[in-house]
RODO-2510 file (C-alpha; in nm, 4 decimals, decimal comma):
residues 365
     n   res          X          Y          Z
     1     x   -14,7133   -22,4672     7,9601
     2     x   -14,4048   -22,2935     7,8455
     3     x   -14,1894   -22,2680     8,1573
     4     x   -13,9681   -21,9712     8,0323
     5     x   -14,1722   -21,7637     7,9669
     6     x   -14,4837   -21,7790     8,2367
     7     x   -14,2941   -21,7573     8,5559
     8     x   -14,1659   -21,3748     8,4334
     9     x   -14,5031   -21,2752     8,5597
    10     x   -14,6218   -21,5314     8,7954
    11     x   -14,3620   -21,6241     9,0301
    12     x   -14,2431   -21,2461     9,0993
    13     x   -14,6550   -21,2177     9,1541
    14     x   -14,6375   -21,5487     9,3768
    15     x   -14,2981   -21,4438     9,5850
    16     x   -14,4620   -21,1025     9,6699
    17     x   -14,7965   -21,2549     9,7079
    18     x   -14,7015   -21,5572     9,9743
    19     x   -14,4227   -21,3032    10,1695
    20     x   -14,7570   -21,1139    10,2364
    21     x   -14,9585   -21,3866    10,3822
    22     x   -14,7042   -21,5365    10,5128
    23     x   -14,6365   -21,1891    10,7544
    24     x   -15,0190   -21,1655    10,7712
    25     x   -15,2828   -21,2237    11,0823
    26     x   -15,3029   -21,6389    11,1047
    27     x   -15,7064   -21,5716    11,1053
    28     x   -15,7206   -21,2915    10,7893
    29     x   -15,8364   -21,0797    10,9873
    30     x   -16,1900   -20,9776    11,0440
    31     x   -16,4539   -21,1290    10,7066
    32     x   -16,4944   -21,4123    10,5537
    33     x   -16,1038   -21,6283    10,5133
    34     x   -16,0284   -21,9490    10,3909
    35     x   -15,6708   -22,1603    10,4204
    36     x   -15,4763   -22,4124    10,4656
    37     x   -15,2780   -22,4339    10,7901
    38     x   -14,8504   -22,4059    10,8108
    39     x   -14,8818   -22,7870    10,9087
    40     x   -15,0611   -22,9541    10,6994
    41     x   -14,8885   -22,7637    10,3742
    42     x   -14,5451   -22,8708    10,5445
    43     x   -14,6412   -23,2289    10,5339
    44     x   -14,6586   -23,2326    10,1372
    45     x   -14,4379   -22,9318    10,0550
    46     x   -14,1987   -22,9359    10,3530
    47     x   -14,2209   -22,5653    10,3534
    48     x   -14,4246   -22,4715    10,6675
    49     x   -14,6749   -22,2053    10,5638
    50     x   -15,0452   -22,0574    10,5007
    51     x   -15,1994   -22,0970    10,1791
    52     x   -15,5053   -21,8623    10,1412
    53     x   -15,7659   -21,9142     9,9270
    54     x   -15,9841   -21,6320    10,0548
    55     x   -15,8517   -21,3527    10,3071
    56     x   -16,0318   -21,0503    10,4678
    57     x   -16,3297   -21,1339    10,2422
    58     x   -16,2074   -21,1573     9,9074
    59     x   -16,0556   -21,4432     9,6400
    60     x   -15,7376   -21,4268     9,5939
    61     x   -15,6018   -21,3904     9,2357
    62     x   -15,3614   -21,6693     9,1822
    63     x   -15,6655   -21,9095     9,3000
    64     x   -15,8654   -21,7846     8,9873
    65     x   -15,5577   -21,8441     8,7761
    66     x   -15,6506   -22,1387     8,4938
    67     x   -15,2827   -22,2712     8,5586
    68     x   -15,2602   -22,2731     8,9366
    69     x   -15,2853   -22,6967     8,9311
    70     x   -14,9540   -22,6465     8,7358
    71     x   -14,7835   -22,4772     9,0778
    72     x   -14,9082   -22,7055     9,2856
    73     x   -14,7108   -23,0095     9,4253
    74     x   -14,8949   -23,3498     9,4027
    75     x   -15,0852   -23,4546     9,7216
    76     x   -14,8648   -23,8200     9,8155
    77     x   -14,9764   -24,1382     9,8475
    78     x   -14,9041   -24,1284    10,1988
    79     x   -15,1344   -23,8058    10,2632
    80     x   -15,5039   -23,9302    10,2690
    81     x   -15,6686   -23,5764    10,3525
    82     x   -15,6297   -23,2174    10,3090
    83     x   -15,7344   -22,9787    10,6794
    84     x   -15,9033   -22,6657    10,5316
    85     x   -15,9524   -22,3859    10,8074
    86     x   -16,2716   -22,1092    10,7458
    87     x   -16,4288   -21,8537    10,9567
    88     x   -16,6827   -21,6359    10,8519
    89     x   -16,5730   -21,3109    11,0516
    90     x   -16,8930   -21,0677    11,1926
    91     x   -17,0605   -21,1094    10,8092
    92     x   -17,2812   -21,4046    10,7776
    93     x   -17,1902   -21,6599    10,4901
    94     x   -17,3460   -21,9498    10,3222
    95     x   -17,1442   -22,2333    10,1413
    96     x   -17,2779   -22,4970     9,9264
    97     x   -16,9977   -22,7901     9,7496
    98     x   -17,1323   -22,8238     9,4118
    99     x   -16,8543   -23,0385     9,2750
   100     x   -16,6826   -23,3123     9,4593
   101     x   -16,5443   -23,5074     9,1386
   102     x   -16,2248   -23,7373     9,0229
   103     x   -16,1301   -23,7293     8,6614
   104     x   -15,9761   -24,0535     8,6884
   105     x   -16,1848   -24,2902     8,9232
   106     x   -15,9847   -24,5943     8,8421
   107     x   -15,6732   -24,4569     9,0565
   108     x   -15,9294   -24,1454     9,3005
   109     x   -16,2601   -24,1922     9,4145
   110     x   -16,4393   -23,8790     9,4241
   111     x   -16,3171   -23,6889     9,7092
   112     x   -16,5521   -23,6448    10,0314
   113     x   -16,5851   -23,3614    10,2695
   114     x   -16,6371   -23,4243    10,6647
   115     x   -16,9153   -23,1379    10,6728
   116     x   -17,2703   -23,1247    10,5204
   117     x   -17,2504   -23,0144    10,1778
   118     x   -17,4268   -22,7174    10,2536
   119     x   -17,4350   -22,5130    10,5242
   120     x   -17,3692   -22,1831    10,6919
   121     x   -16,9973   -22,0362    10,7407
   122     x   -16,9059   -22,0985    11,1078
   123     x   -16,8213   -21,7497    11,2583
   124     x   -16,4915   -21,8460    11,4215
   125     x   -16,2483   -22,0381    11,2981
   126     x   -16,2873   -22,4194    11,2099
   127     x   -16,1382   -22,7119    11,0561
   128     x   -16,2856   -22,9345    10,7909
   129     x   -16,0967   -23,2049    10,5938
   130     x   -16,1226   -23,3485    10,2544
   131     x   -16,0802   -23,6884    10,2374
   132     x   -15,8985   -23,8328     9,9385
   133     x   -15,9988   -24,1948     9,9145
   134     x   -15,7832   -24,3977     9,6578
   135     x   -15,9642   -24,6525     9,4809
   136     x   -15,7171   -24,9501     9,5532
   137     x   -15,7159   -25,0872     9,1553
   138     x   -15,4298   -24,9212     9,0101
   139     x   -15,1486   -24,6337     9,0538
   140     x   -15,0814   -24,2975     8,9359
   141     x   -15,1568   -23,9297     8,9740
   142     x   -15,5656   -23,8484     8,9270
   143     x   -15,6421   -23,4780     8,9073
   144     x   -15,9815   -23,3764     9,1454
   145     x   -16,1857   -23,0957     9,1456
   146     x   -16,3745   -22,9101     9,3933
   147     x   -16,6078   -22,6537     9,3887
   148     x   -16,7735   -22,4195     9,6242
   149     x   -16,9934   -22,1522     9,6112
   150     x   -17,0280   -21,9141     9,8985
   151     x   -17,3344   -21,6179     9,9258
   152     x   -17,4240   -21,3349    10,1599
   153     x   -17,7283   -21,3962    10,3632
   154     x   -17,8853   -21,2486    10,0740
   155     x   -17,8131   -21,4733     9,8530
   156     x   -17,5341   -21,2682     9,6553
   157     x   -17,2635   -21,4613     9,5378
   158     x   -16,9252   -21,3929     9,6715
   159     x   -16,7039   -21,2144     9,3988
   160     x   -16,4866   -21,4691     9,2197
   161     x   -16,6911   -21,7607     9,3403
   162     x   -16,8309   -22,0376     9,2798
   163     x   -16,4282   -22,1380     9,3341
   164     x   -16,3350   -22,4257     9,0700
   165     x   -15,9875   -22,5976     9,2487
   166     x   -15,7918   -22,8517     9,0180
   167     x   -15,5664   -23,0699     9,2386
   168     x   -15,3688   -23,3305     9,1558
   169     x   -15,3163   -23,6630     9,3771
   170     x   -15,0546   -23,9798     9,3933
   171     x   -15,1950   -24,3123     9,4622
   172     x   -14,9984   -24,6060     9,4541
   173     x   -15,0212   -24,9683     9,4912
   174     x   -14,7373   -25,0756     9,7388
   175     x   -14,6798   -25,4225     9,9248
   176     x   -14,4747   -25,4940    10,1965
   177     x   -14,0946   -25,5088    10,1057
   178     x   -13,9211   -25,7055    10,3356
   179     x   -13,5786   -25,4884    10,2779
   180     x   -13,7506   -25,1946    10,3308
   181     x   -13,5746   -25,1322    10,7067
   182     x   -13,2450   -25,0455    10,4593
   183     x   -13,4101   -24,8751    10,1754
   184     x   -13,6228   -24,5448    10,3206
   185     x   -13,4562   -24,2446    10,2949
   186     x   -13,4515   -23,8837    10,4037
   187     x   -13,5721   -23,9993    10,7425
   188     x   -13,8082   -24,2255    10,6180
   189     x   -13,9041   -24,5118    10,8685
   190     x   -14,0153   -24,9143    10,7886
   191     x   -14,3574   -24,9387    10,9392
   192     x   -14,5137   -25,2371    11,0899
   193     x   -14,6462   -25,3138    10,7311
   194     x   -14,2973   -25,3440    10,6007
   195     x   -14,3271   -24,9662    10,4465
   196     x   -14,1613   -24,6634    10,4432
   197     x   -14,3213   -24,4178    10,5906
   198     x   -14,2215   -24,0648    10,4738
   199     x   -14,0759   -23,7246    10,6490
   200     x   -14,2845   -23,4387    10,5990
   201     x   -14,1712   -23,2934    10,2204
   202     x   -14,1043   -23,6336    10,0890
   203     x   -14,2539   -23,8809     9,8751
   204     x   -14,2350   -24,2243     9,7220
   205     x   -14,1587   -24,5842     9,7336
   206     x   -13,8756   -24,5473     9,9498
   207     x   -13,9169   -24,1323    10,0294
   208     x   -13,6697   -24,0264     9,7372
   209     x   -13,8703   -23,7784     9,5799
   210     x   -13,8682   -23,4055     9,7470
   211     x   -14,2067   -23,1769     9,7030
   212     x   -14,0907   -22,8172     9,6296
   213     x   -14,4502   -22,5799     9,6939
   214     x   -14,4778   -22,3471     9,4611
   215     x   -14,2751   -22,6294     9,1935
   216     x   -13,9434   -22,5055     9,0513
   217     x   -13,9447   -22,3881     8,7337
   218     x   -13,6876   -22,3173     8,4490
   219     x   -13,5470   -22,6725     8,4767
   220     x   -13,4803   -22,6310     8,8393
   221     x   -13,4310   -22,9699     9,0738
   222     x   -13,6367   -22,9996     9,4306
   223     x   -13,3370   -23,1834     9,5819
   224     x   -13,4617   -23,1265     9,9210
   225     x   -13,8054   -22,9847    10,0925
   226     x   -13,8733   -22,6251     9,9784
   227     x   -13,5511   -22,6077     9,8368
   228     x   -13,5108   -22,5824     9,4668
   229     x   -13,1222   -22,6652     9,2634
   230     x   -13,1275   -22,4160     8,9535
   231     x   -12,9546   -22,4941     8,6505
   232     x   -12,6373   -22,1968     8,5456
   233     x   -12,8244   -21,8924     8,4329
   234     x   -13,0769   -21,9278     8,6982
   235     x   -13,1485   -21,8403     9,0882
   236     x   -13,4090   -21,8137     9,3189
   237     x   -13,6351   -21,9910     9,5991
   238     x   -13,8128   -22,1697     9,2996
   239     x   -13,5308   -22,1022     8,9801
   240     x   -13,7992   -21,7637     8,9146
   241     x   -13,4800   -21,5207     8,8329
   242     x   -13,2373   -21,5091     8,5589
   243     x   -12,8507   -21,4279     8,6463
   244     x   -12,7407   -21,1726     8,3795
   245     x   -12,3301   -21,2112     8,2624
   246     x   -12,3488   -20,8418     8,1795
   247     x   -12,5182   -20,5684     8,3594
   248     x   -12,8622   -20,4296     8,1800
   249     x   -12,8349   -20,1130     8,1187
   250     x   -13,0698   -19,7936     8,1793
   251     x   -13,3250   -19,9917     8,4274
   252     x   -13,3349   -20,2822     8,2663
   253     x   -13,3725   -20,6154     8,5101
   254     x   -13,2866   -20,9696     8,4461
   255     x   -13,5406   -21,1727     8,4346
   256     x   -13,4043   -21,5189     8,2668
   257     x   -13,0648   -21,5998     8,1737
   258     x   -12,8490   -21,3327     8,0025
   259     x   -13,2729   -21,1726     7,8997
   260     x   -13,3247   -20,8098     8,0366
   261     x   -13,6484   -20,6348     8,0736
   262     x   -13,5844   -20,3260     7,9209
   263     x   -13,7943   -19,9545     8,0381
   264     x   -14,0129   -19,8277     7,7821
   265     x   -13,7955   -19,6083     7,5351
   266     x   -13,4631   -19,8547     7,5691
   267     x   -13,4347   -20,2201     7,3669
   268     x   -13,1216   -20,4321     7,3182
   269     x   -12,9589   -20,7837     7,4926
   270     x   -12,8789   -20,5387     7,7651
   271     x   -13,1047   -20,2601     7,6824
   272     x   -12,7706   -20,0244     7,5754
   273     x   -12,9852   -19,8340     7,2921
   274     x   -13,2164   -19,5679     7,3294
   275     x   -13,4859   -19,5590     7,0776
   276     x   -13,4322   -19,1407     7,1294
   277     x   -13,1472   -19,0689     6,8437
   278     x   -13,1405   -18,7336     6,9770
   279     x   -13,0733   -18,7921     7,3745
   280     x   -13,2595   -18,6443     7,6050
   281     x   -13,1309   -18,3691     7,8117
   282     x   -13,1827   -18,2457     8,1444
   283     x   -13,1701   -18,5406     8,3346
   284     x   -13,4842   -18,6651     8,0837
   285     x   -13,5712   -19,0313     8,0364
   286     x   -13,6342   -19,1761     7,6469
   287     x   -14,0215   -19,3421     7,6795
   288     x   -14,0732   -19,4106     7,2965
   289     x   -13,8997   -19,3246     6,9523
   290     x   -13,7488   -18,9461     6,9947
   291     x   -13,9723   -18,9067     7,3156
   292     x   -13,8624   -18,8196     7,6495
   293     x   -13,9849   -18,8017     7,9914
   294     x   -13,8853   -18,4493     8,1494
   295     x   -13,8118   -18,3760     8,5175
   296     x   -14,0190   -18,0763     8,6410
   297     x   -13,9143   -17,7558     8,5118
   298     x   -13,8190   -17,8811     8,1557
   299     x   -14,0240   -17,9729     7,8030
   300     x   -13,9787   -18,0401     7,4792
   301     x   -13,9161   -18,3566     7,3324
   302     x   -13,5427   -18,3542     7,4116
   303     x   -13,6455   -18,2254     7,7802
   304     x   -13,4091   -17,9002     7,6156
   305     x   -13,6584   -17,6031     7,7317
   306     x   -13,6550   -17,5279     8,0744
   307     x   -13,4840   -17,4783     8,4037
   308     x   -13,4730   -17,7266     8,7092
   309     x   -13,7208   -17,6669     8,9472
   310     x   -13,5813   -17,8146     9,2789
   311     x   -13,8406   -18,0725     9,4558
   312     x   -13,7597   -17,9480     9,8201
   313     x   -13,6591   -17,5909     9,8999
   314     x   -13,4049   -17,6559    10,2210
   315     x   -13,3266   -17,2644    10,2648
   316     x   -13,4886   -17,0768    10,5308
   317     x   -13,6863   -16,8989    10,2845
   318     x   -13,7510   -16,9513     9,8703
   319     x   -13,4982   -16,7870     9,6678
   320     x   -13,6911   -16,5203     9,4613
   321     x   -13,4959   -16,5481     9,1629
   322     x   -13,2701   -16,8540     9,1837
   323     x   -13,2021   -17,2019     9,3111
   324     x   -13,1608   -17,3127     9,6555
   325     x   -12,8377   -17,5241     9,6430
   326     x   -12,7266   -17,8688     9,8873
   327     x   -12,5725   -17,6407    10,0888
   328     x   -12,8713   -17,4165    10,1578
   329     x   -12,7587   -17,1048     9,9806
   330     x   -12,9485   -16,9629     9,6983
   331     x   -12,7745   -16,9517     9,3547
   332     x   -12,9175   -16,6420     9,2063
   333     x   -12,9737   -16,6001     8,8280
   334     x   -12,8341   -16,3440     8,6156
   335     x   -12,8962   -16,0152     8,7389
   336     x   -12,9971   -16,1057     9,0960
   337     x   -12,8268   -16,0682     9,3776
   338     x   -12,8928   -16,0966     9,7868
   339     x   -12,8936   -16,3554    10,0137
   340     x   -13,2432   -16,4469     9,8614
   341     x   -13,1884   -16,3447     9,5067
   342     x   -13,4434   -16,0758     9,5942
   343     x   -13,2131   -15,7423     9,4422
   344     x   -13,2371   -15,6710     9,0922
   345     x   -12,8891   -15,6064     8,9922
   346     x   -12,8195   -15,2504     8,8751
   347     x   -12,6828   -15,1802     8,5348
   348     x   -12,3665   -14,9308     8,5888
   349     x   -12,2747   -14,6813     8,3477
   350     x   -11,8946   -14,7847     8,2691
   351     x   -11,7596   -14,4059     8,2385
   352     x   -11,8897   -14,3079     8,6326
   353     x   -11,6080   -14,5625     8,6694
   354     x   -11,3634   -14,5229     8,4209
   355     x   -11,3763   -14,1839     8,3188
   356     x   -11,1332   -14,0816     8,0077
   357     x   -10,8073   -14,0060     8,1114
   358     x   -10,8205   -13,5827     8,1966
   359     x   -10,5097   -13,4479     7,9810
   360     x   -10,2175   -13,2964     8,1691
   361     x   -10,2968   -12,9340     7,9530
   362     x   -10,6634   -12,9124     8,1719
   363     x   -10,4306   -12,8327     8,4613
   364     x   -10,1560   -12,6559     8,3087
   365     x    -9,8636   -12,8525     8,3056
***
């Protein structure tokens, strides 16, 4: 997958997408939810936080992504289960695991769930693990999949399922070390088998390796749980924004390194050129090649015919023929007048005013 280019959509999706479960009820609410609880994430991210699959009744789109394995972290060797939470709500649901599977049994033996595999929904909320069994012969990562289909009591399918979850697992063939009371780190601990055992967030021999959930991206480093080092050019919880040298221009927003999103109507590193040779007037916006967007009161392609029509009158009554100004006043048009703009100007004859000058003869001197 090309990391510079998919996380412009994705992880702006994913950052506004987990800040909203994250704030949400810790049952979703009322229908049919499934999730994974703050603890058991923490203990193979070391973030501590709700991952929904299904909230309120419906699948959640970054589940039906194809690439979702890819912002996963890897289950570790140490973690031997995942704790799935599901209630049904009032609505009655009915499940059925269709696919239990590893794609690499020589590392994963195919995962097993601690409930029938079918079944009906429990209405309030309960826990059900899946147990990860390595097979003991060899290490490495093994990718599993699950699936699960879940119906109405009528037997109609719930929209977006039957779910089909990719995840990825470590297993790893470790003896004893008899060092290992000086070698685990990041809070690691030697166990009574001689082993480190890890801190929530870690991973690894001797509990070097940090799991970032959702994975960095853009060459970022996960140098510590839920914490992501981003190379210059990039920032972010996962490395998801760009930092911009120079400002873009006209809207624009940085999305990667010195790379602006530019506003329909506006190109360039910065987007500094308008596509509209002839600008557009009137506080008018260039959407396309000599097109403009108008404010109210104005058309034309340049936004050139018109007058402002003001959003919000704030005077204590409309101004009849003008313009209610910040300062509550109207500003009356030509040949208005009033407090309201509501008197039509008269036009004065010039010579009731300046009559020609009477000659000093008319009165005889």
């Amino acid at each position: 997958m090309n990391s510079s280019y998919f996380p412009i959509v994705m992880w702006k999706f994913l950052v506004f997408l987990f800040a909203s479960v994250f704030c949400s009820s810790r049952n979703g609410g009322g229908d049919l939810s499934l999730w994974i609880d703050k603890h058991q994430v923490k203990m193979f991210s070391g973030y501590a936080m709700e991952i929904y699959a299904i909230m309120d009744g419906h699948v959640l789109p970054h589940i039906l992504d194809p690439n979702f394995e890819e912002y996963l972290p890897i289950i570790p060797s140490e973690v031997g289960y995942v704790n799935f939470t599901w209630k049904s709500g009032m609505k009655k649901y009915y499940y059925n695991f269709d696919r239990l599977q590893s794609f690499d049994e020589a590392i994963l033996e195919p995962p097993v769930i601690t409930i029938k595999t079918k079944g009906r929904i429990p209405r309030r909320p309960k826990v059900f693990s899946l147990l990860l069994p390595c097979s003991g012969n060899s290490s490495g990562v093994a990718s599993f999949g699950l699936g699960l289909l879940i119906e109405s009591r009528k037997g109609k399918p719930l929209p977006g399922t039957p779910l089909r979850l990719s995840l990825r697992k470590e297993c790893a063939q470790r003896g004893p070390d008899p060092e290992c009371d000086k070698k685990c780190a990041n809070g690691g601990w030697c166990n009574r088998d001689k082993m480190c055992q890890c801190q929530d967030g870690y991973m690894g021999q001797y509990c070097k390796t940090a799991l970032c959930y959702p994975q960095c991206v853009n060459n970022g480093t996960c140098t510590a749980p839920g914490t992501c080092t981003c190379p210059p050019g990039f920032q972010g919880r996962h490395c998801e924004g760009g930092i911009c040298s120079k400002k873009c221009e006209n809207g624009g927003k940085c999305i990667q390194k010195d790379t602006c999103e530019c506003p329909k109507g506006y190109y360039g590193l910065r987007c500094e050129f308008s596509k509209c040779i002839i600008p557009c007037v009137n506080g008018g916006r260039c959407k396309g090649i000599n097109k403009c967007r108008c404010p109210n009161g104005f058309r034309g392609d340049h936004c050139e015919i018109g007058r402002r029509v003001p959003q919000r009158s704030t005077c204590s009554k409309p101004c009849k023929h003008g313009i209610c100004t910040s300062n509550n006043t109207c500003l009356c048009d030509q040949g208005w007048s009033g407090k309201f703009c509501q008197h039509k100007v008269q036009k004065l004859d010039p010579e009731l005013y300046y009559p020609e000058e009477t000659s000093s003869e008319e009165f005889g001197t």
